[in-house]
C-alpha positions as a Markdown table, in Angstrom:
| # | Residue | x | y | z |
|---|---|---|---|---|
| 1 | Unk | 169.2 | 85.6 | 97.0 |
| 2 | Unk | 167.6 | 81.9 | 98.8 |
| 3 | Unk | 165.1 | 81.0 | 96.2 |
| 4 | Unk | 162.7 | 78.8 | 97.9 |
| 5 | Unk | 161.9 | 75.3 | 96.7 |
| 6 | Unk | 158.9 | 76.3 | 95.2 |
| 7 | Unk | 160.5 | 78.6 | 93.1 |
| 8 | Unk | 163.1 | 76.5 | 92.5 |
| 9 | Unk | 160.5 | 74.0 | 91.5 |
| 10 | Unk | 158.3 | 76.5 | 89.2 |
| 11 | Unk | 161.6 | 77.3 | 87.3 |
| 12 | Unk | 162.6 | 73.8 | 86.5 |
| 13 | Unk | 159.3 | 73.6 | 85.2 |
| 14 | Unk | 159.4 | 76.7 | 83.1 |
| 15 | Unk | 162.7 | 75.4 | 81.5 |
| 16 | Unk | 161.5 | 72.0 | 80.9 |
| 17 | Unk | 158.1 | 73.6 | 79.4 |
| 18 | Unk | 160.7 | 76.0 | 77.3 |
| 19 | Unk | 162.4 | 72.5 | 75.8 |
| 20 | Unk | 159.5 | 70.8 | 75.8 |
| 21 | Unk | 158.1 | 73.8 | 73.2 |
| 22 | Unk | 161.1 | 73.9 | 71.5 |
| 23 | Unk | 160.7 | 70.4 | 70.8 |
| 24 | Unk | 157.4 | 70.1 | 69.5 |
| 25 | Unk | 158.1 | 73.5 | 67.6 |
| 26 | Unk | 160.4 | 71.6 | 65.6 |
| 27 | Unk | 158.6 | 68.4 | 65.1 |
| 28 | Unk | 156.0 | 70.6 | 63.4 |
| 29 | Unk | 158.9 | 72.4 | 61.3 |
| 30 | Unk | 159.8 | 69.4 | 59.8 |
| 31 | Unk | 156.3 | 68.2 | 59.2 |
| 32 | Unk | 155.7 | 71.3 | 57.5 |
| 33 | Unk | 158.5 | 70.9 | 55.5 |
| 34 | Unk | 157.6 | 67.5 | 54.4 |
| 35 | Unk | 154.4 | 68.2 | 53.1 |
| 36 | Unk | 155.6 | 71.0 | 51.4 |
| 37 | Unk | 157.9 | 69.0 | 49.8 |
| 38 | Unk | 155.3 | 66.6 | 49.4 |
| 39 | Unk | 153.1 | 68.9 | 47.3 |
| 40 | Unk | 156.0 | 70.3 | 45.2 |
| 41 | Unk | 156.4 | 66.6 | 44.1 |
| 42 | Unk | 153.4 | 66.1 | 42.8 |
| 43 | Unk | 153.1 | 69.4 | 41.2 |
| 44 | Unk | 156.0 | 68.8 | 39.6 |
| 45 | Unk | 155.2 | 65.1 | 38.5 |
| 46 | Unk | 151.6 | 66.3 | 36.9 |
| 47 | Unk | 150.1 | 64.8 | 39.7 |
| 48 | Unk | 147.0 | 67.0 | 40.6 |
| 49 | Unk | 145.7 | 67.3 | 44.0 |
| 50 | Unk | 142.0 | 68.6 | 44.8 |
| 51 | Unk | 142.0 | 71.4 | 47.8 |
| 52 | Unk | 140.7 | 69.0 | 50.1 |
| 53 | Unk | 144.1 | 66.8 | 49.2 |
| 54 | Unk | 146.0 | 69.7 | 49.6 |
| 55 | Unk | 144.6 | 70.5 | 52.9 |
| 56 | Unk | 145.4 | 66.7 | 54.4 |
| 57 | Unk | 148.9 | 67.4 | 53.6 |
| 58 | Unk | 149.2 | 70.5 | 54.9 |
| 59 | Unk | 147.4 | 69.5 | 58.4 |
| 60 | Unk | 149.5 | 66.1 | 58.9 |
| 61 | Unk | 151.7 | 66.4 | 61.5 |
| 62 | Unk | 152.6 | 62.9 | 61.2 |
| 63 | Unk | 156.0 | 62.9 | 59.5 |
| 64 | Unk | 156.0 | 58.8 | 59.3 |
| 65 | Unk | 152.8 | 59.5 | 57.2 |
| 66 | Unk | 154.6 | 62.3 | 55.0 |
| 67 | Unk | 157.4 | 60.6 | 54.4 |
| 68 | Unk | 155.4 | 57.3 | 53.1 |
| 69 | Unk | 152.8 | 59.7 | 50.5 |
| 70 | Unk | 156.1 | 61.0 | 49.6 |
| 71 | Unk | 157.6 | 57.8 | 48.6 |
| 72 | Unk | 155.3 | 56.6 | 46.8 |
| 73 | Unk | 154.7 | 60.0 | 44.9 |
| 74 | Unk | 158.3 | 59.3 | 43.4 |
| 75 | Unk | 156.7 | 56.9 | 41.3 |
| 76 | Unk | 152.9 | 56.9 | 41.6 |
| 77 | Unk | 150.6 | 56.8 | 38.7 |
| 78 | Unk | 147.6 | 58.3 | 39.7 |
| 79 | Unk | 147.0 | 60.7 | 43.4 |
| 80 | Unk | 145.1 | 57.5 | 44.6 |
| 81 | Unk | 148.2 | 55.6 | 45.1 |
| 82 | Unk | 150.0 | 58.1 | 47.0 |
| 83 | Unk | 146.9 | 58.0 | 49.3 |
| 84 | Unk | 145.9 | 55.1 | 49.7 |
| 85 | Unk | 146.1 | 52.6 | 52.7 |
């Protein structure tokens, strides 16, 4: 019934470790959203990515970084330009 404050403590830091994952868990949803969307872009605009391309996409997590490829894939010429900084 008396939790002690240890336990009280351990809790707290279960439920901030809970929000804390749910946090990051959706972070790295919208990241991997991006860079799907990313890729779909390109495919679609005849822009043709090597694996190893297709592999940086899929690995960022950065979704700053996604969001700027994918900018510049709306009107990019060649894949350098999406990629290059």
């Amino acid at each position: 019934m008396y939790a002690t404050i240890r336990d009280q403590l351990i809790a707290e830091g279960e439920a901030k470790g809970v929000l804390r994952g749910k946090a990051e868990g959706k972070a790295e949803g919208k990241a991997e959203g991006k860079a799907e969307m990313l890729s779909s872009l390109m495919d679609a605009r005849g822009l043709v990515l090597s694996d190893e391309q297709r592999t940086r996409i899929a690995e960022c997590k950065d979704e700053a970084l996604l969001q700027r490829w994918f900018d510049r894939a709306v009107s990019a010429s060649t894949v350098a330009e999406v990629f290059e900084d």
